[in-house]
C-alpha angles and dihedrals in degrees: 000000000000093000123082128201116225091186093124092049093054101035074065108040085059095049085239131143128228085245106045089053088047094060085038085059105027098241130127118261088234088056104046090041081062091055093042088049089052084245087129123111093174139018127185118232102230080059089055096049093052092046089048080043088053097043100038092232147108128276083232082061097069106029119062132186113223115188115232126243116234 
């Protein structure tokens, strides 16, 4: 996949713990490990916005587009 998931970066940058963010969003701390683990094929974006909203950061933040090598 040419997205790649900086969940982890910012979940440290911002001293905070996988389960902290998970009762701040509402998510369980097996789906957004997925996430965090690039696992995910798929996130809402009502589940994004509360995460950004968490982790005071942009969407951009934590998505990032990697071209691909051919």
């Amino acid at each position: 996949m040419s997205i790649r998931i900086n969940l982890d970066v910012m979940l440290a940058r911002r001293k905070m713990r996988l389960k902290e963010l998970s009762t701040l969003v509402g998510v369980t701390e097996q789906n957004l490990s997925i996430l965090k683990n690039g696992k995910a094929k798929a996130i809402r974006f009502s589940t994004l916005d509360k995460i950004c909203e968490s982790l005071d950061c942009q969407p951009g933040d934590i998505l990032v587009h990697c071209k691909k090598n051919k």
